[in-house]
C-alpha positions, 0 to 999 in steps of 0.5 A: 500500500502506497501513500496515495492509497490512504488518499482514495478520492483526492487530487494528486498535486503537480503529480502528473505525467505532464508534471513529471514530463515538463520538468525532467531534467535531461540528465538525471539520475536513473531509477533504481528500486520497485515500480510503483503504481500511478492510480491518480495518473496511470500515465505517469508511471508510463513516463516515468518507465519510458523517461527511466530518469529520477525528478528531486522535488528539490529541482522544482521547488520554485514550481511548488511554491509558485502554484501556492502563490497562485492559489 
């Protein structure tokens, strides 16, 4: 049971494929470890197996607290 399992019936923020495919660097480091299913975005999962790279929450710091701001 993942995290977002507890979460039935809510939104995943800046948590999609576009999310992940917009702000993937193009040198990253490459997945290690067990795949996790996406249930909020199955795409996801398909760009994150395709890309093969990692997305720190670090590297779009400035795009989370952006999006706070607009709210």
């Amino acid at each position: 049971m993942s995290a977002h399992d507890d979460l039935a019936g809510q939104a995943s923020w800046l948590m999609s494929a576009a999310d992940y495919l917009g702000n993937v660097p193009t040198e990253s480091l490459e997945f290690r470890g067990r795949e996790r299913a996406t249930p909020w975005d199955p795409a996801l999962r398909e760009a994150m197996r395709e890309r093969g790279t990692v997305l720190f929450e670090e590297s779009v710091g400035s795009v989370l607290v952006g999006d706070l701001g607009a709210r």
